[in-house]
N, C-alpha and C positions, 0 to 999 in steps of 0.2 A: 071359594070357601076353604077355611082349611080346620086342621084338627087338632083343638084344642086338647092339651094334657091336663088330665084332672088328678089329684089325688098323687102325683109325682112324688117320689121319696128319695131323696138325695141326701146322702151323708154330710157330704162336706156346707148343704144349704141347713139342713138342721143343728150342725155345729155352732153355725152363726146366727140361727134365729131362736127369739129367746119370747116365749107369752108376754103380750102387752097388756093381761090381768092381773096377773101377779109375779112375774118377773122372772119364772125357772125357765129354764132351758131342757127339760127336760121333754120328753113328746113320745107317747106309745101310736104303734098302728095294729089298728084291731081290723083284719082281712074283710071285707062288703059291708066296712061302716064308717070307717077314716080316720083319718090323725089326729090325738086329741093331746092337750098339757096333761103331764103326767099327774100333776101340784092340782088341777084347779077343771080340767077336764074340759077347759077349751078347746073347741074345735080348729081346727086348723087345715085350708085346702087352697093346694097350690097350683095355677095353673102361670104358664107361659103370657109373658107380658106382649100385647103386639107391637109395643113401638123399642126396640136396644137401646139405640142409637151410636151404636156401634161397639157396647158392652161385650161380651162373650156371652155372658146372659141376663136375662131379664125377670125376674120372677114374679108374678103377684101372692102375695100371704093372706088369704080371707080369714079371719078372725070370728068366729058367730060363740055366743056364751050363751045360747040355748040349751045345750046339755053342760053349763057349768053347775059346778054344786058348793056350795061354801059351808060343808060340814065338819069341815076339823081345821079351815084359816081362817084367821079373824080378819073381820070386816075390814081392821086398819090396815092389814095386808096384803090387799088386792083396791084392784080399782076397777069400776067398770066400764063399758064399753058404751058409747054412746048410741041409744037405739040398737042395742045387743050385736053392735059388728063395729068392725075397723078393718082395713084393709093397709098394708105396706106394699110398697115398689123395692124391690131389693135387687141390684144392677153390678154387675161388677164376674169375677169369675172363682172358683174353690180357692180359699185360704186367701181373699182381697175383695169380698163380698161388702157392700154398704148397702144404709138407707136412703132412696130416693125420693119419696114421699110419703106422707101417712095420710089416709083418708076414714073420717074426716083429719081435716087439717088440728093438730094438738094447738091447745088455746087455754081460754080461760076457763073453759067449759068441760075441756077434757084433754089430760096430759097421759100417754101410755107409760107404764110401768117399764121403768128402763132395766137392764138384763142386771139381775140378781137385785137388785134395791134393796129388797127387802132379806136378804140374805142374813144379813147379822143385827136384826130387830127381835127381841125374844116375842116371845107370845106372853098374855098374861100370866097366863096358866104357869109358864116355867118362870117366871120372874121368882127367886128367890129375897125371902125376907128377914133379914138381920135380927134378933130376937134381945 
C-alpha cells in the first residue's frame, strides 16, 4: 500500500495550472480546508498520479465547484463543471508541465475553460456606452 499526497502545494504546478471554471490562474490555500480559485473559489486537491510513465512527475488536479459562488462573475464567464467535478492529469516536470487527460473527457457536453479565456471579455456592468 503506499501514501498517497493530498493537498500538495508546489509552486512551479500552480504556475501552470489554471481553473477549468472560469479561467484564472489564480489559487489561495486556507491552512485545514484547501486550495481554492481565487476568481470563483473552486476547490482544487492535488494528489500524486500512480501511473508516470516515465514523466518526472505525475499529478492529478481534482476540480469540485461545491464551494464555488458566482456572486460578482457573470454567468457568461465561467463555465461549469459536469456533475460539479473534473479531474486533469498533468505529466511532465517544473517549467515543461502539460495536460494529459481531462476527466470527464471535454466534448460536446462539456469544454473547460482554457487559462485566462475570459481575461479580456468586459463584464456587462463595465461595458461603456457612447451617448
Amino acid at each position: 500500500m503506499t501514501l498517497e499526497e493530498l493537498d500538495r502545494h508546489s509552486e512551479a504546478l500552480f504556475e501552470f495550472l489554471w481553473c477549468p471554471v472560469c479561467g484564472q490562474e489564480v489559487f489561495t490555500h486556507i491552512p485545514f480546508e484547501g486550495v481554492f480559485c481565487k476568481n470563483c473559489n473552486t476547490q482544487v486537491e492535488l494528489q500524486e498520479s500512480r501511473e508516470t510513465r516515465g514523466y518526472e512527475e505525475a499529478v492529478l488536479a481534482c476540480f469540485d465547484t461545491d464551494t464555488t459562488w458566482n456572486l460578482h462573475v457573470d454567468e457568461k464567464l465561467r463555465r461549469d463543471l459536469p456533475d460539479g467535478s473534473a479531474r486533469v492529469k498533468i505529466i511532465g516536470a517544473p517549467g515543461a508541465y502539460e495536460v494529459d487527460w481531462w476527466s470527464p473527457k471535454p466534448g460536446e457536453d462539456w469544454e473547460p475553460v482554457g487559462r485566462g479565456e475570459f481575461d479580456n471579455v468586459e463584464e456587462p456592468s463595465e461595458v461603456s456606452h457612447l451617448a
